[in-house]
C-alpha positions in Angstrom: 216.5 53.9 -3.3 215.7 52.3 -0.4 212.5 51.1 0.7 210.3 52.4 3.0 208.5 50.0 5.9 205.2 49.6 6.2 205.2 51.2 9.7 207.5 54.1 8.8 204.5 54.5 5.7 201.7 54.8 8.2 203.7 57.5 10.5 204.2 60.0 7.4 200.5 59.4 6.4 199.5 60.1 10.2 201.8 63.0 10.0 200.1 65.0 7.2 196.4 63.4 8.5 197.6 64.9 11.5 199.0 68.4 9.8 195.8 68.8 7.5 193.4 68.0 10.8 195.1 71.0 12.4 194.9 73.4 9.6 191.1 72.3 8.6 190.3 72.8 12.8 192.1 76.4 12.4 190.7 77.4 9.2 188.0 75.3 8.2 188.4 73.0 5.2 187.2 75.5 2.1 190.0 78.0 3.6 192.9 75.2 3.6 195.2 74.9 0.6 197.9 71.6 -0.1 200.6 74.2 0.2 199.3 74.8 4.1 199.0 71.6 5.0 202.8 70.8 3.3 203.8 73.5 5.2 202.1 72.7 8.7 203.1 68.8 8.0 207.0 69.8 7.6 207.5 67.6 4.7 208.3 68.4 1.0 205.1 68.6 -1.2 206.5 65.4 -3.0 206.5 63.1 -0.1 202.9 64.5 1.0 201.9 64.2 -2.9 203.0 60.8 -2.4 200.6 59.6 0.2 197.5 62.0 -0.7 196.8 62.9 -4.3 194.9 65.6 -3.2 192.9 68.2 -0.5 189.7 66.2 -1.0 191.5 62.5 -0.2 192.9 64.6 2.8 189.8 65.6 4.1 187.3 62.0 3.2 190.6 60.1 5.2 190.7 62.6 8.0 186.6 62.5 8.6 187.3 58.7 8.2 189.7 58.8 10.7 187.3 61.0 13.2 184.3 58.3 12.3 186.2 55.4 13.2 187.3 57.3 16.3 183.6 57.8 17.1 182.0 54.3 16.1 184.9 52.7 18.9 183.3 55.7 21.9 179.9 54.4 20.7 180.4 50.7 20.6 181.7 51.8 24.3 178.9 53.7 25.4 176.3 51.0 24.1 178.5 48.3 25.7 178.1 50.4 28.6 174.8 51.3 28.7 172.7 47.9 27.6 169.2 48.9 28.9 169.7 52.4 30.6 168.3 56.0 30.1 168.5 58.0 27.0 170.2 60.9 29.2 172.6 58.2 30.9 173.9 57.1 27.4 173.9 61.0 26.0 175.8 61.3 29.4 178.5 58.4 28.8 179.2 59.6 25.4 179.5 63.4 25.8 182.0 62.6 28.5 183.6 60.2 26.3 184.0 62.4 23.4 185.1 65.2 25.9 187.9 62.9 27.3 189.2 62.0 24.0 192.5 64.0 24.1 195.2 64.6 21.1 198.6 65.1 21.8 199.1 66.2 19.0 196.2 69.3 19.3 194.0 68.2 17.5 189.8 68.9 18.9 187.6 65.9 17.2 184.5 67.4 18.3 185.4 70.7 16.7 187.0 68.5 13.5 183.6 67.2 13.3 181.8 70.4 13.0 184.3 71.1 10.3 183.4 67.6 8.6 179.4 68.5 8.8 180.1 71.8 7.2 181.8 70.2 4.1 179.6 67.6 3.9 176.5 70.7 2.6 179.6 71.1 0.0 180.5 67.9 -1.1 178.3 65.5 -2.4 180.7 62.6 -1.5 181.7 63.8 1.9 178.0 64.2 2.6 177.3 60.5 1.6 180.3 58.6 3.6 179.1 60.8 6.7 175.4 59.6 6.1 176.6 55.9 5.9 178.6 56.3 8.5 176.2 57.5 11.2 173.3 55.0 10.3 175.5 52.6 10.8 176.6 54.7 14.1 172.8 54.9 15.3 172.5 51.3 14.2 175.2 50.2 16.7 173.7 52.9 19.5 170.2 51.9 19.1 170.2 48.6 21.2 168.4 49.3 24.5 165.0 47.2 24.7 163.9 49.5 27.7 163.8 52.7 25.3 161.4 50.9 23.1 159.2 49.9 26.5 158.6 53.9 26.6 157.2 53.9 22.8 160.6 55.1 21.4 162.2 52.8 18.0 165.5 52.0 18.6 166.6 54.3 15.1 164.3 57.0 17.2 166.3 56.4 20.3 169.7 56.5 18.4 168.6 59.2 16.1 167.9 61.7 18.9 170.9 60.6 20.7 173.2 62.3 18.0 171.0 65.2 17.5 171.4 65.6 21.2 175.0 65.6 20.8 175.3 67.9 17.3 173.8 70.6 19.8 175.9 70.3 22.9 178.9 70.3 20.3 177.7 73.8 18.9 176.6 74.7 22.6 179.9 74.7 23.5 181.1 75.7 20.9 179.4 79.4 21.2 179.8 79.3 25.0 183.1 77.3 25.6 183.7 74.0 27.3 183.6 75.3 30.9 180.3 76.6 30.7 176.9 75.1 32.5 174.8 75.3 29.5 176.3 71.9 28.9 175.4 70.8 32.1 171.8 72.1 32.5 170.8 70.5 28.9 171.8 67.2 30.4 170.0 67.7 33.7 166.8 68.8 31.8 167.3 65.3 30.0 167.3 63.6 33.1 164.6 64.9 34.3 162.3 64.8 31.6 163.5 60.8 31.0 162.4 60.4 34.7 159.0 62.1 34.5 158.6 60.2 31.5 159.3 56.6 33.5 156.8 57.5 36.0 
């Protein structure tokens, strides 16, 4: 039998990461079975058996996936945004997120709506995402001048994802193209600036 490369390994996993993505963002993880994501994936069930034992693997490397995805936009945006406004930062990572294209169809900010709701399921899930965003709003919270306006820096960070949780479900309910989006961040400004003065 001959074997398989390291690289052509990581394409098949990426293949049914990418497969079970796509059915969890269609139907939401508790509605997926292995037998939709074999199906969706294209492969036999033994070759996707062979990478991920099962659904739950699938969906813990999938929302690992999506983190990692989201810790590189944040290490961005706080790279980016050193001392600047709470709003400007909000700003620079919404459009971030919002820019981050799949060709492959899959929506990471809808995928990570799917994530939170399995996380109230899964005692496991729920831990790995609360790891992973402290350490998120460990690596956001880094701007001295937020602190200057009585705000921690686990405050500033904290709020920051909050703020971004509820444009993700704003849009969500009122689709990407609306202004809702855009008025939240413009209140944000504008409380921030009557805030500085």
């Amino acid at each position: 039998m001959p074997r398989i490369s390291e690289r052509r390994r990581q394409q098949q996993k990426d293949r049914i990461l990418t497969a079970a993505r796509l059915c969890f963002q269609a139907n939401g993880i508790q509605n997926t079975s292995m037998a939709d994501i074999i199906q969706k994936s294209g492969m036999s069930a033994g070759a996707v058996y062979t990478y991920f034992d099962s659904k739950e693997q699938l969906v813990r490397a999938s929302i690992q996936q999506s983190q990692d995805l989201l810790s590189l936009v944040a290490a961005s945006a706080s790279k980016a945004n050193g001392d600047t406004s709470i709003a400007d930062v909000i700003g620079s990572l919404w459009a971030a997120l919002s820019a981050i294209e799949s060709d492959d169809g899959v929506d990471f900010k809808r995928l990570a709506a799917v994530g939170l709701e399995q996380a109230r399921h899964d005692p496991v899930t729920h831990e790995m995402l609360q790891k992973r965003y402290t350490e998120l709003i460990a690596q956001l919270g880094v701007s001295t001048s937020w602190e200057s306006n009585g705000l921690s820096r686990e405050q500033a960070a904290s709020f920051i994802f909050v703020f971004l949780w509820g444009l993700n479900v704003t849009e969500g309910l009122f689709g990407p193209t609306t202004d809702v989006t855009k008025d939240a961040l413009e209140g944000l400004v504008t409380l921030a600036k009557k805030r500085e003065t």
